[in-house]
C-alpha positions as CSV (number, residue, x, y, z in Angstrom):
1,X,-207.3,-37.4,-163.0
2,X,-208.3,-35.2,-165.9
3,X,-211.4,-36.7,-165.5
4,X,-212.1,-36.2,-161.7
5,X,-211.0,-32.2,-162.4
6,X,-213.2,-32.1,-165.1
7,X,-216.6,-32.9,-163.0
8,X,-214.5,-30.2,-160.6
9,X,-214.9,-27.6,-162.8
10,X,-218.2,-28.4,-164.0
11,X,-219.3,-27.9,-159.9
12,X,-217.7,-24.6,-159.6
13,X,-219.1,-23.1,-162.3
14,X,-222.3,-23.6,-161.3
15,X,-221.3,-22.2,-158.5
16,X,-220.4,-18.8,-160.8
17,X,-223.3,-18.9,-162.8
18,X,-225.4,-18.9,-158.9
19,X,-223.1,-15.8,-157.5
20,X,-224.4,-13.9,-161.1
21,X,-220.6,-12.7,-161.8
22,X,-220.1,-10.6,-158.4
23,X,-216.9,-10.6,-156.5
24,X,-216.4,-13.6,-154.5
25,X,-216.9,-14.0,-150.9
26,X,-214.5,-15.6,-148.4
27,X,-217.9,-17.7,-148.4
28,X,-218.3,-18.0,-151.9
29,X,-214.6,-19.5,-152.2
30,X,-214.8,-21.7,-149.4
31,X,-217.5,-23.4,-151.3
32,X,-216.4,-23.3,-154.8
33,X,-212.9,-24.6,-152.9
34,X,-214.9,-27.6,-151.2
35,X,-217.3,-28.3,-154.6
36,X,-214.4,-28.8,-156.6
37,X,-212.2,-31.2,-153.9
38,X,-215.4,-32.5,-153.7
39,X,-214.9,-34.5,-157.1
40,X,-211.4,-35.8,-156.8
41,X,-211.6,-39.1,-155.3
42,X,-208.4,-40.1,-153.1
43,X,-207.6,-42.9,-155.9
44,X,-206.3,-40.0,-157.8
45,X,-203.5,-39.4,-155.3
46,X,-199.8,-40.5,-156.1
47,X,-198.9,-43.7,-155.3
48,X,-201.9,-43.9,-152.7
49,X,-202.8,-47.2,-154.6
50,X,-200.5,-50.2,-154.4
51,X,-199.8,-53.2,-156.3
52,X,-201.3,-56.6,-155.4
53,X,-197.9,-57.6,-155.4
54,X,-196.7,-55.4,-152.3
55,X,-199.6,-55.6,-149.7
56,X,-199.8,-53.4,-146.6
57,X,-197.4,-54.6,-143.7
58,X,-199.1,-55.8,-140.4
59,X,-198.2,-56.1,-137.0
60,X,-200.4,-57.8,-134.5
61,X,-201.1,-56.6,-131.2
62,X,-198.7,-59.7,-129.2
63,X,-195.7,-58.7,-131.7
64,X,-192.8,-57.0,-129.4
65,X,-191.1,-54.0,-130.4
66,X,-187.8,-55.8,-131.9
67,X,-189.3,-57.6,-134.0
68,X,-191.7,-54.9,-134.9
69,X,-189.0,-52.7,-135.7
70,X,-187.0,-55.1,-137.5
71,X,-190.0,-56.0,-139.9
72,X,-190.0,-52.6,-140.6
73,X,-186.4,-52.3,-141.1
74,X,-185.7,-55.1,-143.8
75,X,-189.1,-54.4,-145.6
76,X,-188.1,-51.1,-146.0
77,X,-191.7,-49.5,-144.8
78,X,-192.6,-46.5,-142.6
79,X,-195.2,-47.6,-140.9
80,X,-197.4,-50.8,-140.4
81,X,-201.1,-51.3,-140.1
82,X,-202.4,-53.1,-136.6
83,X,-204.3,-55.9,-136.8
84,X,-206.2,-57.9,-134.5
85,X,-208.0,-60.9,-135.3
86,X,-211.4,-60.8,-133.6
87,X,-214.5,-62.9,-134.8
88,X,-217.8,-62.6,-133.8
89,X,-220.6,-64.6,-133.0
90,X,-221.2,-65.1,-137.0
91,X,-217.5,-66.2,-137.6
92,X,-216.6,-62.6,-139.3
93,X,-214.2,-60.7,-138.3
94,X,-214.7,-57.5,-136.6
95,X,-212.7,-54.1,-137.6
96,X,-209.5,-56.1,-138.0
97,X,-207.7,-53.3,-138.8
98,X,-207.4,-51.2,-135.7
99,X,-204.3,-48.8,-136.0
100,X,-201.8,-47.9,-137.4
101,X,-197.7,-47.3,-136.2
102,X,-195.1,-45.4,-138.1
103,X,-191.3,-46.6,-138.0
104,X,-190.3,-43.3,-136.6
105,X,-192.5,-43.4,-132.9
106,X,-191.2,-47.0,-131.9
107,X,-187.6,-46.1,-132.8
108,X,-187.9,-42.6,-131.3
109,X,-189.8,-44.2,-128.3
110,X,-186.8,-47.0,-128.1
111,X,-184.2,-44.5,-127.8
112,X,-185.7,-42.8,-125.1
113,X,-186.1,-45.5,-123.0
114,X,-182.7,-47.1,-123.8
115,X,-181.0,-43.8,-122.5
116,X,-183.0,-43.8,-119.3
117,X,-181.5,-47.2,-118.7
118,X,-177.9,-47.3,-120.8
119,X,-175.0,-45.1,-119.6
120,X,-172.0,-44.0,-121.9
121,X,-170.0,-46.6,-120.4
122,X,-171.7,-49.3,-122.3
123,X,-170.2,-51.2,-125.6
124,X,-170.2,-48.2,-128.3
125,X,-169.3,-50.3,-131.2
126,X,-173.4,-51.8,-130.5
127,X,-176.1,-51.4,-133.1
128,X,-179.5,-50.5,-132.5
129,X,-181.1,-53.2,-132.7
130,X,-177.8,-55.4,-130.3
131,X,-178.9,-52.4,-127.9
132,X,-182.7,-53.5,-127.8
133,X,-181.5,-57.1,-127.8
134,X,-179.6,-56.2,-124.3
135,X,-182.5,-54.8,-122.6
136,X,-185.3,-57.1,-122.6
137,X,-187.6,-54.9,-120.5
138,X,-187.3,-52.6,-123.7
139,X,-187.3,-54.8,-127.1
140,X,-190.2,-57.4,-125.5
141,X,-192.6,-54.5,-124.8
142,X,-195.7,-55.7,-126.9
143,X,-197.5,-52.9,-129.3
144,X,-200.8,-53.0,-127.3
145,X,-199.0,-51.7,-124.3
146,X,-197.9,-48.9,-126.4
147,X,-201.5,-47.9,-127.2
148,X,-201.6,-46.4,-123.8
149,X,-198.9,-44.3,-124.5
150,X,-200.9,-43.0,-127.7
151,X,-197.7,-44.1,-130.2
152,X,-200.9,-46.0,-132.2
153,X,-201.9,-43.6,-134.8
154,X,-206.1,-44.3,-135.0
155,X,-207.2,-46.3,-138.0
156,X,-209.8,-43.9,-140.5
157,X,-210.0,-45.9,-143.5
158,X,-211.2,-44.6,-146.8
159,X,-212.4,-46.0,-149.9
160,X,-211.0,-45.2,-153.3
161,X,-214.1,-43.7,-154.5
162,X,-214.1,-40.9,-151.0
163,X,-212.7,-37.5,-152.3
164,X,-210.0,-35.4,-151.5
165,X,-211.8,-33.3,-149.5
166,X,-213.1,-36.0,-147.0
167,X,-209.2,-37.2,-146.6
168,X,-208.7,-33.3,-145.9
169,X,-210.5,-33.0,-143.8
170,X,-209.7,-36.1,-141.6
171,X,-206.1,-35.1,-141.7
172,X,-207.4,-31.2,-140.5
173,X,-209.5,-32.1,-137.8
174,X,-207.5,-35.5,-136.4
175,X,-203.9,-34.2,-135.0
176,X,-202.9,-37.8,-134.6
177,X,-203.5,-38.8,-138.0
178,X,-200.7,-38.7,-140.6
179,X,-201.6,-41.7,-142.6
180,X,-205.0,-42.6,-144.2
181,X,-205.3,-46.4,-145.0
182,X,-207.0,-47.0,-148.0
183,X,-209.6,-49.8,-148.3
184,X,-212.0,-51.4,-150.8
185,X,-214.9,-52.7,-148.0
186,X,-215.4,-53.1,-144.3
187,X,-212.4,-55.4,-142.8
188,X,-210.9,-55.9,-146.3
189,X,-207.0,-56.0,-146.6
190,X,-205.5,-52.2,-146.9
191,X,-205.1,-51.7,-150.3
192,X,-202.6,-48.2,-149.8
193,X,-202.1,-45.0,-147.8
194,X,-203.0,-41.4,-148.1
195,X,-200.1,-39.6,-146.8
196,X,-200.0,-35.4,-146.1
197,X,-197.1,-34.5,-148.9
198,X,-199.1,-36.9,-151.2
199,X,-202.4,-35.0,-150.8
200,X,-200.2,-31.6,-151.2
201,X,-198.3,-32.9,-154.8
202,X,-202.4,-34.1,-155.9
203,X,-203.5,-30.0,-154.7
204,X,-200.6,-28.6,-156.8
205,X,-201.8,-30.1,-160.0
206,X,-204.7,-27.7,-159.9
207,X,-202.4,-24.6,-159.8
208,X,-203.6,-22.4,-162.2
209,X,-207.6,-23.0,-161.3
210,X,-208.6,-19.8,-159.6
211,X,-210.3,-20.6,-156.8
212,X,-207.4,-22.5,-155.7
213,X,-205.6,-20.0,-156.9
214,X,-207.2,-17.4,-154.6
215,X,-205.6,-19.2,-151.9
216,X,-202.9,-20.4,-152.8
217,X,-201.1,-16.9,-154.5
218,X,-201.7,-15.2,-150.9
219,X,-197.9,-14.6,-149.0
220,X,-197.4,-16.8,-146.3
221,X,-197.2,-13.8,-143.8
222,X,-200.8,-13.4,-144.5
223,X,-201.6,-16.8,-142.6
224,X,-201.8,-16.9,-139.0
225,X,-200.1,-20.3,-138.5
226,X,-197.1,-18.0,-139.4
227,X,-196.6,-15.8,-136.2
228,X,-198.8,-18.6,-134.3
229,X,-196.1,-21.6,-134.6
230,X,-193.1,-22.0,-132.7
231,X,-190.3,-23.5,-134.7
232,X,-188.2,-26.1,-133.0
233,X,-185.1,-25.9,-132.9
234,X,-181.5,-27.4,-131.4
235,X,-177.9,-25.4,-131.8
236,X,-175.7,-27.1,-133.9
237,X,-172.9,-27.9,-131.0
238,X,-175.6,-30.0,-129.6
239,X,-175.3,-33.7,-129.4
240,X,-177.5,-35.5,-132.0
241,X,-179.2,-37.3,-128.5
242,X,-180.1,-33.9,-127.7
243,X,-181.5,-33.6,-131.1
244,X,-183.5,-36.8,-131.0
245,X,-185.5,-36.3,-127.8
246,X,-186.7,-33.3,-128.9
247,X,-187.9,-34.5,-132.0
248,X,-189.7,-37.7,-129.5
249,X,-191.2,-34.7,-127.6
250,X,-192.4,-32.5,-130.7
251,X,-193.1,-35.3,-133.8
252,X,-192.1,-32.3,-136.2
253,X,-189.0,-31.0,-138.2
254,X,-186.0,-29.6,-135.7
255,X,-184.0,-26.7,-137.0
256,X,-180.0,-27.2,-136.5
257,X,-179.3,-23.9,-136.1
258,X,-175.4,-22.1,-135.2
259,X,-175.3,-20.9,-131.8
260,X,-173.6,-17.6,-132.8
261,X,-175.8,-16.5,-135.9
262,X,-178.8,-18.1,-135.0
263,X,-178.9,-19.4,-138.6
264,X,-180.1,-22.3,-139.5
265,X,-178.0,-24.9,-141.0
266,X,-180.0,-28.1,-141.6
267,X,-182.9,-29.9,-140.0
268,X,-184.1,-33.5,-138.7
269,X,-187.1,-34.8,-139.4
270,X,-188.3,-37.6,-138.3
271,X,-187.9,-39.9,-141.4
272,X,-184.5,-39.3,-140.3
273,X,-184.3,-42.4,-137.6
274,X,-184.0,-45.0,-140.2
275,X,-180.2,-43.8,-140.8
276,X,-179.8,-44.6,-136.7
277,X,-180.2,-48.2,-138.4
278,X,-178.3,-48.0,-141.5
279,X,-175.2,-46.7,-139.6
280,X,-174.1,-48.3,-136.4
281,X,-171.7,-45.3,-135.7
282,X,-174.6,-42.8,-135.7
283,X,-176.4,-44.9,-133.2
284,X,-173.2,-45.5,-130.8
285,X,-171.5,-42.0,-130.8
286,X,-175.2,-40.5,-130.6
287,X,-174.5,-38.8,-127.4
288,X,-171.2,-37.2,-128.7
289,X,-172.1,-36.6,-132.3
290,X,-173.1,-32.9,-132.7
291,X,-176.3,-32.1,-134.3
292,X,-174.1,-30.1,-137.1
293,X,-172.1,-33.1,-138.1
294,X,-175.2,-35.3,-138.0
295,X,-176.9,-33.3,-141.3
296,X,-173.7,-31.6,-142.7
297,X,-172.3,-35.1,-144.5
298,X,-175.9,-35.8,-145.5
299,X,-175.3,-31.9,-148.0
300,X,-172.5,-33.2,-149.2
301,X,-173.8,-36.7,-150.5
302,X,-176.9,-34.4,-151.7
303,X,-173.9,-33.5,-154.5
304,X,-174.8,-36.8,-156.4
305,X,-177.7,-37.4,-159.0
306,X,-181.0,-36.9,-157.4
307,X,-182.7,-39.0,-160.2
308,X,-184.2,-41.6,-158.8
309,X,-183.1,-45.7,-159.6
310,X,-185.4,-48.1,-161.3
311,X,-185.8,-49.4,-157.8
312,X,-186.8,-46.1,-155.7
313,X,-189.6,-45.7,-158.6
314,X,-191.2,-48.9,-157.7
315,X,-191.6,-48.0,-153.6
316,X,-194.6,-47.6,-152.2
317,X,-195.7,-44.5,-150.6
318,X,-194.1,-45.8,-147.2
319,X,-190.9,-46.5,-148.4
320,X,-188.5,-45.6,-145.5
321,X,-185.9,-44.5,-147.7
322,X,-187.9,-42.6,-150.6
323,X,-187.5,-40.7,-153.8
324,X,-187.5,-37.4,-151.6
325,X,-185.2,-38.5,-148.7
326,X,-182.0,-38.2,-150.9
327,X,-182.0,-35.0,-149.7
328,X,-182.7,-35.3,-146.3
329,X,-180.5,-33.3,-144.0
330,X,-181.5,-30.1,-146.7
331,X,-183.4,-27.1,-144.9
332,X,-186.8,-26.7,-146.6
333,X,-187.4,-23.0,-146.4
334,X,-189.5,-20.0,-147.3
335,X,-189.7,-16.4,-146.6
336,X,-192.7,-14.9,-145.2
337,X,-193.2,-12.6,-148.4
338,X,-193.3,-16.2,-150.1
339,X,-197.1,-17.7,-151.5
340,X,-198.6,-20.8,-150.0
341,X,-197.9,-22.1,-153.4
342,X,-194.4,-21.9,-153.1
343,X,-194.5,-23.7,-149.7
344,X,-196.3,-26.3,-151.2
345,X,-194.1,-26.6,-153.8
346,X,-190.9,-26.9,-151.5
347,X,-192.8,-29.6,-149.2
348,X,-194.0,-32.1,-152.7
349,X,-190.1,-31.6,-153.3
350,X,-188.3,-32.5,-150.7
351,X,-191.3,-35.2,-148.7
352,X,-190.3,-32.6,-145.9
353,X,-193.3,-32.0,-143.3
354,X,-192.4,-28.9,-142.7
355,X,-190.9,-25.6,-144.1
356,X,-188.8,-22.8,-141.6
357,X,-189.9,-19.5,-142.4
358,X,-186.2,-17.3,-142.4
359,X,-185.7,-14.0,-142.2
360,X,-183.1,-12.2,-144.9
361,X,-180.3,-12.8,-142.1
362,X,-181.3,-16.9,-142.3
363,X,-182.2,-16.9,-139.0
364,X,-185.9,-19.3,-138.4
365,X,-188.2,-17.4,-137.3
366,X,-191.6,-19.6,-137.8
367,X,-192.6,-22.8,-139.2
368,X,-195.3,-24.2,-142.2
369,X,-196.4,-27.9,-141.6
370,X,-197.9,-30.0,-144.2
371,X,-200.6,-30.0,-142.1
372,X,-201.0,-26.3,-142.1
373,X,-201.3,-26.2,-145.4
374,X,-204.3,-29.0,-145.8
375,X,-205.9,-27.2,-143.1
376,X,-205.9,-23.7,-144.9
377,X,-208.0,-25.8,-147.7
378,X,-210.0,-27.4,-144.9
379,X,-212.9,-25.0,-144.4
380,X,-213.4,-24.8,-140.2
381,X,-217.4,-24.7,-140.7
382,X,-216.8,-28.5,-141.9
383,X,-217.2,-31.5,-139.7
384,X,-215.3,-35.3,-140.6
385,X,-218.1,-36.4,-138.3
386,X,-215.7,-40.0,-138.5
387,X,-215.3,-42.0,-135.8
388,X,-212.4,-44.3,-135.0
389,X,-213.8,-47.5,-135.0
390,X,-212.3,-49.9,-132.6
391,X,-209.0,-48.3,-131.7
392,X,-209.0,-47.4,-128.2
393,X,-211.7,-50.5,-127.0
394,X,-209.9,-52.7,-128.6
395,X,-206.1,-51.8,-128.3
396,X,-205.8,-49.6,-125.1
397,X,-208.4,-52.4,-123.1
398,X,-205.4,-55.1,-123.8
399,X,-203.3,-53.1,-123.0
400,X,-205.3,-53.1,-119.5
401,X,-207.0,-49.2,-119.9
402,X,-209.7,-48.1,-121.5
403,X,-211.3,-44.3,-122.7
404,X,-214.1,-42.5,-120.8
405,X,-215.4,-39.3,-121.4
406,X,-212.0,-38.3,-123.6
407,X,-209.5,-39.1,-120.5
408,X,-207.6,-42.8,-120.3
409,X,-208.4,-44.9,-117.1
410,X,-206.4,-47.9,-115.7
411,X,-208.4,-51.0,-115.5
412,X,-206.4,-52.3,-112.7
């Protein structure tokens, strides 16, 4: 690491020595910003590199959401790469790897079609998975049908040698993307993941060098995402179902806020599901659970150590239940007289991927993503200019569509 800031360093400066000591430019930074990223490679990122011993889990494009979600489930990962076993004419296989699905869609996606077809009459002492079990239509969909829905994250692989700034800017310019495989060659095995919180705890590690600094010390009300996003948000008296569709529809943190005040109280985020699984009662009294009682035992178990076990050191990356998630049902906030810095800081520490901007009163009155934030180091002017491989001819065409000119056709 000291190493890859070191060449950093060395780029920027010749970057000063070229401006001749005048007072930077919003140009000026933005390249000095984009140098220095520019000599980090992605190997540097926490955790991004996993051991041999714990390999990237797989699902294949036949697999059925059950058992998709189960493999998830007892390997304790977030999400699973997709692979489909295509050879060519020369008897090598051809981009294997062609997405990639998080734990959170297909459970989120489950629920949502389970209460189009379950009413409250049914067995509430039923698990989540007993519940799949019991509608077939549901738990034997196949994961290549699901690409049509656009649940399939896109695969765009990079090497441990690509820099920071090239996973930046994938994550800035792809909205679907919130995991980066990592990869050694073309069709190899994934040897780990580049997440958004990870690339956040590697960008605060350079606090203190200036022309991060020049960013990152700015108040957060000096950013438009800050007046431009609308925080999402539930009232605590509503039902934890309520809680959950909205959190299908959006894919971002929901604020739990008191009807009355308008303050907010807690939030659910979507690395939330996996306690749907843990506790059958959550799952069952889902549609009668307020959203307040849902996060409000979750503070008072945050009373405990936070250390972490000898275990929780040795999880990858994906780990559904992570280092950061013993404090999930916390709100992660900021004020808007707050620095980008100290949004930063709050999202490495909690693995939130989002912050709620409150007022003095508590009340929410905008949002900071993790996203936001690796865009604001993501000069616009820049172009990925990354393709994604196979992932819509391969996947959506079994799943009997197919892409043209950016809008999804039906092959029947």
């Amino acid at each position: 690491m000291e190493m890859a800031i070191g060449g950093g360093e060395a780029a920027a400066a010749g970057l000063v020595g070229k401006a001749g000591g005048a007072t930077a430019s919003g140009e000026y930074w933005s390249e000095a910003l984009k140098s220095f990223l520019d000599h980090i490679p992605v190997s540097s990122v926490s955790g991004a590199v996993q051991s041999s011993s714990s390999p990237a889990s797989e699902l294949n494009l036949d697999d059925c959401v059950l058992d998709a979600i189960g493999s998830m489930y007892r390997s304790n990962v977030g999400g699973s790469v997709i692979v489909d076993e295509v050879h060519s004419s020369l008897g090598k296989f051809v981009d294997r790897d062609i997405g990639f699905v998080d734990f959170p869609s297909l459970v989120l996606w489950a629920i949502e079609e389970l209460d189009r077809v379950s009413t409250e009459r049914e067995d509430k002492s039923s698990d989540f998975l007993s519940s799949l079990k019991c509608h077939p239509q549901i738990a034997e969909t196949k994961i290549a049908w699901l690409a049509k829905l656009f649940l399939l994250e896109p695969f765009f692989p990079v090497r441990s040698h690509d820099t920071l700034f090239h996973a930046m800017l994938l994550f800035s310019k792809h909205q679907r993307l919130n995991v980066i495989p990592l990869v050694e060659s073309v069709n190899s095995s994934v040897d780990g993941f580049v997440t958004q919180n990870a690339v956040i705890e590697l960008l605060l590690q350079s606090s203190g060098l200036e022309w991060l600094d020049k960013i990152a010390d700015k108040q957060l009300s000096e950013f438009r995402f800050v007046n431009a996003s609308k925080p999402v948000s539930v009232y605590s008296d509503q039902t934890v179902a309520d809680a959950f569709h909205v959190l299908s529809k959006e894919k971002t943190g929901v604020a739990v806020v008191d009807r009355k005040t308008r303050c907010l109280i807690g939030m659910i985020q979507c690395s939330d599901v996996y306690l749907l699984l843990d506790d059958s009662s959550l799952f069952s009294n889902r549609r009668t659970l307020s959203a307040e009682e849902f996060v409000q035992p979750k503070k008072k178990d945050d009373k405990g150590s936070t250390e972490p076990s000898s275990a929780s050191e040795n999880q990858s990356i994906l780990s559904l239940r992570s280092r950061a998630q013993q404090r999930t049902g916390m709100s992660v906030t900021n004020r808007k007289s707050d620095t980008l810095k100290q949004a930063m800081e709050n999202l490495a520490a909690s693995g939130s991927s989002c912050s709620f901007i409150v007022d003095e009163h508590g009340q929410v009155e905008g949002v900071v993503t993790t996203r936001d934030v690796i865009s604001v180091f993501s000069p616009p002017c820049m172009d990925s200019r990354i393709d994604g491989g196979t992932f819509f001819s391969a996947a959506l065409e079994q799943a009997g569509c197919r892409v043209e000119n950016g809008q999804m056709i039906s092959n029947s």
